[in-house]
N, C-alpha and C positions, 0 to 999 in steps of 0.2 A: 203639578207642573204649571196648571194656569194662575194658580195665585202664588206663587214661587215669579212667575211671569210680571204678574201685575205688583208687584212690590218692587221689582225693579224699574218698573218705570215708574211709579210713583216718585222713587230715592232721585232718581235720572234727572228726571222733572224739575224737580228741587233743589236736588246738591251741583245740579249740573256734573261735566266731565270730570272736570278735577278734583272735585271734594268725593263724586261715586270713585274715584279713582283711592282715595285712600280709605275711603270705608270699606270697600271688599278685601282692599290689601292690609289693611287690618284685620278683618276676618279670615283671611287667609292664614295669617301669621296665629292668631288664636287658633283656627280649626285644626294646625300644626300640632298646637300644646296640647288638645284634647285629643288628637291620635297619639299622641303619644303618651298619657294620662290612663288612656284605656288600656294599652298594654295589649291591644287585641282579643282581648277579653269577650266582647258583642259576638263577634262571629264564632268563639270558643262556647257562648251561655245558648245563641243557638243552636250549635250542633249539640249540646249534650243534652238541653232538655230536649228535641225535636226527636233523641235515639234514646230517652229516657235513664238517661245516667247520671241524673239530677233531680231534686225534687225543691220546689218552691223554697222552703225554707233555707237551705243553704246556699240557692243562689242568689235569695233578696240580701243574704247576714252579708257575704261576701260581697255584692256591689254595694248596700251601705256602708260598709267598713271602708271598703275601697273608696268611695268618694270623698269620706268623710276627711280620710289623707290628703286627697287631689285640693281638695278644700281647701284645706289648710295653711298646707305648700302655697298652695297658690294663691293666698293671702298673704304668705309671709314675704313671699317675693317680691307682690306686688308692693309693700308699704316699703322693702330695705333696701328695692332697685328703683326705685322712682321710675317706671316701666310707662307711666302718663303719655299717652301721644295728642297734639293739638287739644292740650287741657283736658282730655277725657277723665272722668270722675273717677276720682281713688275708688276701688271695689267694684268698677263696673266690670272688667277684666274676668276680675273672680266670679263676679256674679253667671256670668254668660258661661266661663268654664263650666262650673257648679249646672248649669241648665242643661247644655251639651249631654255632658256625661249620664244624668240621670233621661232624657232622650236617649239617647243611644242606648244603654243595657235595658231598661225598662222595653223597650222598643223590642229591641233581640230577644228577648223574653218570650213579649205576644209572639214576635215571629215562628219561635220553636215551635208555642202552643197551635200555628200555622191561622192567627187572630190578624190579617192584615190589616183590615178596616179600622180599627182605632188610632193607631199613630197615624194613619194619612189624613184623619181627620184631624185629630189633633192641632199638626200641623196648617192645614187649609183654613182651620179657624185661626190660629196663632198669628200666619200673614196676612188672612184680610184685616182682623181687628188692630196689627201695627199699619198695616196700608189706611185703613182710615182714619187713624189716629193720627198719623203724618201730613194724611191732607187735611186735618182738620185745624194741626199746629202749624204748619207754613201757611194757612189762608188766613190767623188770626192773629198771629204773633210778630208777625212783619218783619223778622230777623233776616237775617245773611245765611246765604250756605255754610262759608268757615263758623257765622258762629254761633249757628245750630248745630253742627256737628254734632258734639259732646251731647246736648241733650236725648238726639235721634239716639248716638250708640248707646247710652243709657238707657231708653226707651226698651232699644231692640234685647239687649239684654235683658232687660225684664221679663219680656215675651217670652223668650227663650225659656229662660226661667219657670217661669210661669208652666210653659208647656211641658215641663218636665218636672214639675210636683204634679202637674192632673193626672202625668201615668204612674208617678207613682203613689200617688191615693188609691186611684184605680186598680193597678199593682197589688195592692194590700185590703180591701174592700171584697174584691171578686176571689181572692184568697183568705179569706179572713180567718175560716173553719180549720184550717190545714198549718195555717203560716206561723211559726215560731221563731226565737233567735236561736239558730242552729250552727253550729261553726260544722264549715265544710270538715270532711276528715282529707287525712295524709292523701289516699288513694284518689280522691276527687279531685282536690290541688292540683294534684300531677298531672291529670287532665288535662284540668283547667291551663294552664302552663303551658303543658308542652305542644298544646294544641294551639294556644293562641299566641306562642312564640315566633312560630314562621309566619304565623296570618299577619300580626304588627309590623314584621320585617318588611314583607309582601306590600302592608298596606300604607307603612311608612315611605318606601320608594314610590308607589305608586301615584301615592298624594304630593312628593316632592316633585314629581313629572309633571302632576297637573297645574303646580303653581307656581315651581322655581324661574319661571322665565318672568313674572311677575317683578324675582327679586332681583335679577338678569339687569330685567329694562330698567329698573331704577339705579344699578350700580354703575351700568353705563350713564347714565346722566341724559336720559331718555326723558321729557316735558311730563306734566302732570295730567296737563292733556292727553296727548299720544298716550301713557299709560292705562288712562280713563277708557278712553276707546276701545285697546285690545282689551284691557278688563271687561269691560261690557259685552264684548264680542266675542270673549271666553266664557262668559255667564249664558248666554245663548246657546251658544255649544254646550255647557253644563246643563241646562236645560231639558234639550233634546238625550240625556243619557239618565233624566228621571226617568221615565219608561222601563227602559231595558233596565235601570240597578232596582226599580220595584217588583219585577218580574224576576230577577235573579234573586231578590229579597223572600220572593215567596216560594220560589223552585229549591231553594238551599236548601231546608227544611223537609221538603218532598222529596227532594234526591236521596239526601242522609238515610232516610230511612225505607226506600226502595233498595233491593238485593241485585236487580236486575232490568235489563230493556230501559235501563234508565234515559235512552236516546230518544228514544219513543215520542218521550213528553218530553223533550230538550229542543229537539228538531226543527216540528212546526212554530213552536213559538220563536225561536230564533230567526225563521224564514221570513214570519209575518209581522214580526219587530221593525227587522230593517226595512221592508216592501216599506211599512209606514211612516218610517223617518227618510228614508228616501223621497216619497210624494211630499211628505211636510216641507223637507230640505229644499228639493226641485221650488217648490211654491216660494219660499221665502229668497229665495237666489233670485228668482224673478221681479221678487216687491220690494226686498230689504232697500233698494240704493233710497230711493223715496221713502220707504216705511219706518224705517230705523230714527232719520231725522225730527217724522213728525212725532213717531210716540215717546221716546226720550229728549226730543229737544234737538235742536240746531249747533250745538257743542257736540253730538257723537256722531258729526255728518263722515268723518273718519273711519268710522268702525265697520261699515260692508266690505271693506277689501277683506281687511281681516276675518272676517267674517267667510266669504269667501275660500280664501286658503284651509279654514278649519275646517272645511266640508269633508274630504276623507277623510280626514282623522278621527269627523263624531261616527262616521260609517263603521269605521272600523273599531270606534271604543262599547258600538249598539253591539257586537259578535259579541268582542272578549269581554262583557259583562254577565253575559248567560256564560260563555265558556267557562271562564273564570269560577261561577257559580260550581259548576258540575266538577271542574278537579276540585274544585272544595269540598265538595261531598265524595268525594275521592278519595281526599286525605292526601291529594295531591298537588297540595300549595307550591312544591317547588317548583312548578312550573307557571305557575300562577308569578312568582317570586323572579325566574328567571327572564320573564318577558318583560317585567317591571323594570330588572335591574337595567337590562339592554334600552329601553325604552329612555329611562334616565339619563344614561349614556351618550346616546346621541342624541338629545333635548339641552345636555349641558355644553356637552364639545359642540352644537352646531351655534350654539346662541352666541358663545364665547367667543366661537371663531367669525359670526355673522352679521349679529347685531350692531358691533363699533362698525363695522363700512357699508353696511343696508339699513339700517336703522329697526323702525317700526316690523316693515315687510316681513323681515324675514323670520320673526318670532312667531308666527301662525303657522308658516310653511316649518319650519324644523317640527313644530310641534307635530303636524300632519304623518312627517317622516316617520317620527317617532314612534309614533303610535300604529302605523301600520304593520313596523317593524314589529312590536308587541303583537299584536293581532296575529301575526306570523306563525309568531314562535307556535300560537295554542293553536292554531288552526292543524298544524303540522302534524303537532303533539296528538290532536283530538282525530285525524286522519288514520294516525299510526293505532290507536289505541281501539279503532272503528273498523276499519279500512273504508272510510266514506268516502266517497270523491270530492269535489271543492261543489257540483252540482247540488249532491244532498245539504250542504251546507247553507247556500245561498240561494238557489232558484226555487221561491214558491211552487205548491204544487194544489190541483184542486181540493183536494180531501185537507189541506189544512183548516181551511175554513171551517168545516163541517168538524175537524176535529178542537177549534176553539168554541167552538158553539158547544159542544159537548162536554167540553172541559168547566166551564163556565155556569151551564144548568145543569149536566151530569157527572159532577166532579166524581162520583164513586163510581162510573163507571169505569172512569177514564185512570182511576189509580190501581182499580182492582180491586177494593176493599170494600 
């Protein structure tokens, strides 16, 4: 989270509002193509190694195979659609997909093995060495923000990249003994498939919620500025919801293959998740209007309103990320799926109907609606399926404490095993 943090302001600093305003909404549009690339696949190669109805070998053959296509594709496209944004380098595109995808399954992998610590490293090193790499090329290369652009996304692609051959070196090294070219059989496919069919659907709305007002404000003819802005102050918000998706990252795995009381360990940590983006959130609401200017620069003096407005909505996206997590281990994505779709729904029709006569304003506050509405659906769902009250849900209680302490140096007591 904090060097996730510090590479945005680094980019801020440099590219100023409007150039950060088309390099996220570029990675938006790519992180589009790599959900959709995977097929939903990641959250399918966790649950079946983490329940053991996979073994190494044919889930490395099948995401090599698989990539190897996305590759491909995504090369071919790139050179016979001239796909180029602000000069960015033929192949850079593919490069970053290509990185993506091997992060992502390689990652779902450790996860199943319940291995957290390596991809968040990974990553942590990945952002501070582009972060210092960046400040090393804007303090000596004397260029413009338009027209460093190309180089930066070039850069960060590589990174990317980069980060996603270390895990799968890593991948294939700490498996070496065991790992073979194995093709999946019929029965495992099917699995594989049918499991990560709804999860794509799920996760396909769910990332169009998080970024379509992105393509909203630019189709209205919304400034590149004002775009910069709420981008910046949707990354914030994206931020504070590392937490809670690392924590639903490593409960996935634990729930799947718990039988029962699986609320137990859902609970407290949901209670003590939000206690702590609340105090962070409280904190920043009181410094951002000052804080935000100095550390990105006098261009995103814009972005605390919006900032602002997206306060409930990270409240409510810290629940349904542990929620979300546990009907996944449920095998109950349609609910997962059904809070997305509503979520979407009214993030499209309020922007549509919003944006041309309030402008800016009101793309944070729809987004908030939105997502409470989502929040909703599962809170409901998880009530029904519990009978907990919205207290057990939300109100801290003393023994969580004592029970993350436990969780944390006593993991075996805390699972049973």
């Amino acid at each position: 989270m904090a060097t996730s943090f510090v590479t945005t302001i680094v980019l801020s600093r440099y590219l100023e509002a409007a150039m950060t305003g088309w390099f996220f909404y570029i990675i938006a549009w790519l992180t589009f193509f790599v959900l959709i690339a995977s097929l939903g696949m990641d959250i399918a190669v966790t649950y079946t190694v983490s329940s053991g109805k996979f073994n190494g070998s044919s889930v490395f053959t099948a995401i090599i195979l698989w990539i190897i296509f996305c590759i491909v594709v995504s090369g071919i496209a790139e050179w016979f659609t001239d796909i180029g944004v602000k000069k960015i380098s033929a192949g850079t595109f593919t490069l970053f997909i290509a990185g993506q995808l091997l992060i992502l399954f390689f990652s779902a992998y450790f996860f199943g093995e319940k291995k957290f610590i390596l991809p968040s490293f990974v990553q942590v090193a990945g952002n501070l060495s582009f972060s210092l790499y960046c400040i090393f090329y804007f303090e000596n290369s004397g260029r413009s923000a338009q027209g460093a652009l190309h180089n930066i996304f070039l850069l960060y692609a590589l990174f990317v990249f980069l980060q996603g051959v270390y895990l799968m070196c890593h991948f294939i090294f700490s498996h070496k003994k065991e790992l073979r070219f194995q093709k999946p059989n019929n029965e495992q496919l099917k699995l594989l498939l049918s499991y990560s069919g709804m999860a794509l659907l799920a996760n396909i709305i769910f990332f169009l919620y998080q970024r379509a007002d992105y393509w909203l404000i630019r189709y209205f003819g919304i400034g590149d500025a004002e775009l910069g802005n709420y981008i910046q102050a949707s990354r914030i918000a994206q931020m504070f919801q590392l937490l809670p998706a690392m924590i639903a990252g490593a409960l996935f795995p634990i729930l799947s293959s718990l039988k029962e009381k699986k609320e137990f360990l859902l609970l407290p940590l949901m209670r003590i998740t939000l206690q702590l983006n609340i105090i962070l959130l409280l904190t920043l609401a009181l410094v951002g209007l000052y804080l935000f200017p100095f550390l990105f620069g006098p261009s995103f003096g814009g972005m605390y309103k919006s900032f602002l407005y997206l306060i409930p909505g990270i409240l409510s996206l810290t629940v349904l990320s542990l929620l979300s997590a546990f009907f996944a281990s449920e095998n109950l994505v349609k609910i997962n799926l059904f809070g997305a779709v509503l979520a979407m729904t009214i993030l499209f029709t309020g922007d549509i109907l919003l944006l041309k006569r309030y402008g800016i304003s009101a793309a944070p506050i729809v987004n908030s609606v939105s997502a409470i509405a989502s929040v909703t659906v599962s809170v409901i769902a998880f009530k029904r399926y519990f009978g907990k009250g919205l207290k057990n849900l939300f109100v801290p209680v003393k023994k969580d404490y004592s029970f993350v302490r436990k969780l944390f140096f006593y993991s075996k007591d805390v699972s049973g095993k």
